[in-house]
KOLSE-828711 format. One record per atom (N, C-alpha, C): residue in three letters; z, x, y. Coordinates in steps of 0.02 Angstrom, whole numbers, padded with zeros to 5 digits, always signed. Layout:
<recs>
ALAZXY
...
</recs>
This chain:
<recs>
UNK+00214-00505-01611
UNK+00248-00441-01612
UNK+00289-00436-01677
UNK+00284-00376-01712
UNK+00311-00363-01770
UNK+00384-00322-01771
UNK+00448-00341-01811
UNK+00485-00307-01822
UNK+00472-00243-01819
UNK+00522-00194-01793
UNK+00534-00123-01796
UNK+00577-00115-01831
UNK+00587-00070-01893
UNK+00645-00049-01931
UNK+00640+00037-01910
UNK+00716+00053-01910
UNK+00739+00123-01883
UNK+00803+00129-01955
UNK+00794+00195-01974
UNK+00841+00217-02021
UNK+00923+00240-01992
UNK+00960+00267-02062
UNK+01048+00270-02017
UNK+01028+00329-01965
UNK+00976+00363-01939
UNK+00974+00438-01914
UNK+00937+00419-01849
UNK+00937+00323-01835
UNK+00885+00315-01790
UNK+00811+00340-01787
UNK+00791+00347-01815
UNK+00700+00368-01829
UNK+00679+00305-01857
UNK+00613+00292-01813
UNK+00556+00219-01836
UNK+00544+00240-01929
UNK+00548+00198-01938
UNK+00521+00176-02011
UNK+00453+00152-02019
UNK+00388+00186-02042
UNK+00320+00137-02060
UNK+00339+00094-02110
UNK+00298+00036-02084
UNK+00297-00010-02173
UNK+00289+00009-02226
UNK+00217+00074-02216
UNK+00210+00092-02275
UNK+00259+00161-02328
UNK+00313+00170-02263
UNK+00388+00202-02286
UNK+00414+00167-02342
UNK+00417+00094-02320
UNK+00463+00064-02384
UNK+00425+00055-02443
UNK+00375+00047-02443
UNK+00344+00030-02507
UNK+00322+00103-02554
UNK+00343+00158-02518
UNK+00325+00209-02568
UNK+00403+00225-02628
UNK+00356+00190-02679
UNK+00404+00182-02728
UNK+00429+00260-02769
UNK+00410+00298-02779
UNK+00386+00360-02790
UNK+00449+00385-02748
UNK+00455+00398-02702
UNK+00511+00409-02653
UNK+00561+00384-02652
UNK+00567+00338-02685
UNK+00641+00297-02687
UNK+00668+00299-02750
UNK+00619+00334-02796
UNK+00646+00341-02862
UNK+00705+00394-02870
UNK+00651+00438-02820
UNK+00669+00503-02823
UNK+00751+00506-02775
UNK+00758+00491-02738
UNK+00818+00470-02701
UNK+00847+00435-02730
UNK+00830+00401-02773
UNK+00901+00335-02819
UNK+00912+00390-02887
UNK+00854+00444-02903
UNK+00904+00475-02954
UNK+00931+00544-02938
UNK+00957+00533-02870
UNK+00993+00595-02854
UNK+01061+00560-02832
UNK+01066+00494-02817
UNK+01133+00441-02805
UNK+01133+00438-02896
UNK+01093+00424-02925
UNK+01135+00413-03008
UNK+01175+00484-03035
UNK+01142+00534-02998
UNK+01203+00588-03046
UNK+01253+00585-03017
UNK+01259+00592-02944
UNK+01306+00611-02890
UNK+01356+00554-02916
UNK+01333+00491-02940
UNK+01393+00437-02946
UNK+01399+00459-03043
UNK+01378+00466-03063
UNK+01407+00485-03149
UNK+01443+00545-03147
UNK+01416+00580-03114
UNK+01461+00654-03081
UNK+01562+00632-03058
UNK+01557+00568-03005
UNK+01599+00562-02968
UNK+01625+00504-03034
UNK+01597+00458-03043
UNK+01658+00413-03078
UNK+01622+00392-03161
UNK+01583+00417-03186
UNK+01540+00416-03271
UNK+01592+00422-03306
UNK+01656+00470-03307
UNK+01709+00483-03360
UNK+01738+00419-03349
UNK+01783+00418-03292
UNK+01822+00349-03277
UNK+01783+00265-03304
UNK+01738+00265-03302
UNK+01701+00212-03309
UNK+01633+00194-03368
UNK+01666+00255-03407
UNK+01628+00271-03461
UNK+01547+00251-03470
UNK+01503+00296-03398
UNK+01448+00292-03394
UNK+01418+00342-03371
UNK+01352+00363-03409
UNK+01311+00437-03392
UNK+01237+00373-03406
UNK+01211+00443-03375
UNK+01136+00433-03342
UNK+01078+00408-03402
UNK+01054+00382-03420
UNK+01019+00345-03463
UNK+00947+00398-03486
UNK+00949+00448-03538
UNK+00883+00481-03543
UNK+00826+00459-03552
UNK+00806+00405-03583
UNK+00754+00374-03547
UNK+00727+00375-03470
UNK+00757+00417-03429
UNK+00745+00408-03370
UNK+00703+00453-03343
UNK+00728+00484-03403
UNK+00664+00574-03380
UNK+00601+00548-03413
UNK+00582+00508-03444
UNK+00497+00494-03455
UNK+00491+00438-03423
UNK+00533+00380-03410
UNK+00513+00331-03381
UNK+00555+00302-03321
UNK+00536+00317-03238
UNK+00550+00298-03184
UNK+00582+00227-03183
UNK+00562+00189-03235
UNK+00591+00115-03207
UNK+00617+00096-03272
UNK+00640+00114-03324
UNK+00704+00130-03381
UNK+00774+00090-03333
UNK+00815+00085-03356
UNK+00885+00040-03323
UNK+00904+00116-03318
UNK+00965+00127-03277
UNK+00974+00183-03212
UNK+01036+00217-03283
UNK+01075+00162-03294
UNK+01139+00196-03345
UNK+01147+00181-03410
UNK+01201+00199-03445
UNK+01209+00167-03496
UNK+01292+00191-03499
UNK+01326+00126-03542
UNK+01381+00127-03526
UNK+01413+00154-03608
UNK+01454+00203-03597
UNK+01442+00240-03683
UNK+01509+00194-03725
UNK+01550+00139-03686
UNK+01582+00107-03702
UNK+01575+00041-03733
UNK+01542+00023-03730
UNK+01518-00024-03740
UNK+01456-00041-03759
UNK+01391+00012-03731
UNK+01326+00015-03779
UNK+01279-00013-03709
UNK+01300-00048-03665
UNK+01249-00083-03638
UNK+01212-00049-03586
UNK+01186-00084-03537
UNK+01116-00027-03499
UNK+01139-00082-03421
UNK+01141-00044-03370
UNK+01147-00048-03318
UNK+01093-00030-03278
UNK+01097-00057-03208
UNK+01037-00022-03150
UNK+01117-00011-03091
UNK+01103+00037-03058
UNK+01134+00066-02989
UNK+01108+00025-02934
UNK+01154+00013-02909
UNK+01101+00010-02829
UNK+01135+00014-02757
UNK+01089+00054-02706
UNK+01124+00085-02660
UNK+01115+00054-02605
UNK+01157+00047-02557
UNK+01164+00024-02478
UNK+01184+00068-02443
UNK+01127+00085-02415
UNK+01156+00159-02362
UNK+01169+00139-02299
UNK+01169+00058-02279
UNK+01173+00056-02192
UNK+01223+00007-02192
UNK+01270-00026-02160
UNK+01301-00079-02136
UNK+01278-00159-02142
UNK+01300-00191-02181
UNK+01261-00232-02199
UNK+01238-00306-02154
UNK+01322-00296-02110
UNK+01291-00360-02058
UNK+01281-00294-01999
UNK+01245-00247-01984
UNK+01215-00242-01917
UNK+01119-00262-01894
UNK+01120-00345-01898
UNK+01041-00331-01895
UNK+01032-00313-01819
UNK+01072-00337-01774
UNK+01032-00327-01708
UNK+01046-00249-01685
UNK+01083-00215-01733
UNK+01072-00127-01730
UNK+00987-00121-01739
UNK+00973-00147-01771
UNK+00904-00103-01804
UNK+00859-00183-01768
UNK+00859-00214-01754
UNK+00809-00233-01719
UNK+00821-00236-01634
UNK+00750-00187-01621
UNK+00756-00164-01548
UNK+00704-00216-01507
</recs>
């Protein structure tokens, strides 16, 4: 018997949900503005243009310093496994 994964909204997850990369791009660059939006001035970082021709480009760039960052998001609780396994 195989793991079941369920998202924060409770709905089953297919396997082949996670692996559509295409979809997660697209959702990680709508968390990169929303967070350069919310803290880019304070933390002297905007969105990396390379990003508009190439999907897998590093997510930021830090205008202070010069260097290149990736984002990354946790949308669920990190110790609940026996939430999501039913």
């Amino acid at each position: 018997m195989g793991y079941k994964y369920y998202d924060i909204h409770e709905q089953k997850i297919r396997p082949e949900d996670l692996q559509n990369k295409n979809a997660w791009c697209e959702k990680g660059a709508r968390y990169e503005k929303s967070f350069v939006q919310i803290y880019g001035e304070a933390l002297g970082l905007t969105q990396n243009p390379e990003k508009q021709t190439n999907d897998f480009a590093p997510d930021l760039i830090n205008t202070k310093q010069g260097g290149l960052a990736d984002l990354k998001t946790q949308r669920t609780p990190f110790f609940c496994l026996k939430y999501y396994i039913r």
